[in-house]
C-alpha positions, 0 to 999 in steps of 0.5 A: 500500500503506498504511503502520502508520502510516496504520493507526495514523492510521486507528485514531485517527480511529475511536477518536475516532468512536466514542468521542464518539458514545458521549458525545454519545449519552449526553448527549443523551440526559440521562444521566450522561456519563462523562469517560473517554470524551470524554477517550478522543475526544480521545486518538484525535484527538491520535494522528491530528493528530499523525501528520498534523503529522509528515507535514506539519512533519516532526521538530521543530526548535529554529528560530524559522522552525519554530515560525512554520511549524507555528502557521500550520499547520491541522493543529497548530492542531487538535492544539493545540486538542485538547491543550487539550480533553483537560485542560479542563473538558468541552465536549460540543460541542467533540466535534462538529467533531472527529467529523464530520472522523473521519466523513470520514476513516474513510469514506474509509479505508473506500473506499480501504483497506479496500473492496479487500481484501475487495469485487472491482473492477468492470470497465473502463470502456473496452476494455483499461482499469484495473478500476473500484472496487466499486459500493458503494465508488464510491458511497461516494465520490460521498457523500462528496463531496456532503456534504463542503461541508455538513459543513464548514459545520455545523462552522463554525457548531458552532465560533462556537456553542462559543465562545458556549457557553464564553463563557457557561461562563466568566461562569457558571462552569462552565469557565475564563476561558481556555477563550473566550480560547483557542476566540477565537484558533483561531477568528481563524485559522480565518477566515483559513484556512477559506472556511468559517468566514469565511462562518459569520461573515458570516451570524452578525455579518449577522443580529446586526447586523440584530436590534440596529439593527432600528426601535425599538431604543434608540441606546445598543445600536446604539452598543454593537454598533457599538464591539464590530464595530469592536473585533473587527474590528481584533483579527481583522485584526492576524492573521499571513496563513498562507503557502502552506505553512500553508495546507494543508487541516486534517485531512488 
């Protein structure tokens, strides 16, 4: 039986949904987007991720052991993310990882939730055994679960593009110098956290690195790229490594 606040978890993911794709909408479609409605998305995502964070920290406490806890945790590094969405600047592009995790929530919701109140269960499998979901919530499923692993993908390749994105936005002006500094670090911790991300990583830094060493290219670029992977690559390695606690998928 789902609870009001799996309800009120629920509707956050749809809020968020629907609002961004409104936004997103608009603005693909050149026209003006209004800010209410990207702040809206992201209301949605901070009453979802913070049900999640209570569910998974519990209340708050005034503990150093607490705190290392909950910044290790996916789910508040979302939430915090999303805190810091909601008062900045708006990145359209930061909608997209947040809808394409609310597409998941929601059809799941859907299937498990909502389908049996309203669509009858199919019948057993074997002689005498439990009812089978409705076709059309068993088919539901096995989209969602062939898709699950393309959509996380495209969300880590999205979030290496927002920092490039809001790394631009700072040398031009157009969102603050904290804004690549903040995307940078939740990104650290997703390549710890997230198969994912570490993947996305690999192909992106695979095919830089191939493009500035390729024939021809001046010694001082080589040089240059050679400094900054060195560079990252010891500032991504001083990272905590989230305990099996922390390591909880995000989202969830």
């Amino acid at each position: 039986m789902a609870t009001k606040q799996h309800y009120l978890w629920a509707s956050g993911h749809f809020i968020l949904l629907s609002s961004a794709l409104r936004y997103i909408y608009t603005w693909i479609t050149f026209n003006a987007a209004s800010s209410w409605w990207y702040k809206v998305s992201f209301t949605g995502a901070l009453i979802s991720y913070a049900i999640v964070c209570y569910k998974s920290l519990g209340t708050p406490q005034p503990s150093a052991a607490y705190f290392r806890r909950a910044l290790l945790d996916e789910n508040v590094q979302y939430f915090l993310l999303a805190i810091f969405w909601w008062t900045s600047t708006p990145v359209t592009l930061a909608l997209i990882p947040y809808a394409i995790f609310s597409l998941f929530h929601a059809l799941t919701f859907i299937r498990t939730t909502l389908m049996p109140q309203f669509l009858p269960p199919g019948p057993p499998a074997t002689s005498g055994g439990a009812p089978q979901p409705h076709p059309v919530a068993k088919k539901l499923q096995v989209w969602v679960k062939a898709n699950y692993d393309g959509a996380m993908n495209i969300v880590a390749y999205t979030e290496i593009v927002i920092f490039v994105r809001v790394f631009i936005g700072a040398l031009t002006f157009q969102n603050s110098f904290a804004t690549p500094i903040a995307v940078a670090h939740f990104l650290r911790q997703r390549y710890y956290q997230s198969v994912f991300t570490r993947h996305a990583f690999a192909v992106t830094g695979g095919q830089i690195q191939k493009q500035i060493q390729a024939a021809g290219n001046p010694p001082w670029a080589v040089s240059i790229s050679n400094t900054v992977h060195s560079l990252l690559s010891r500032w991504v390695g001083t990272t905590l490594v989230p305990n099996a606690d922390g390591a909880r998928a995000a989202r969830r």
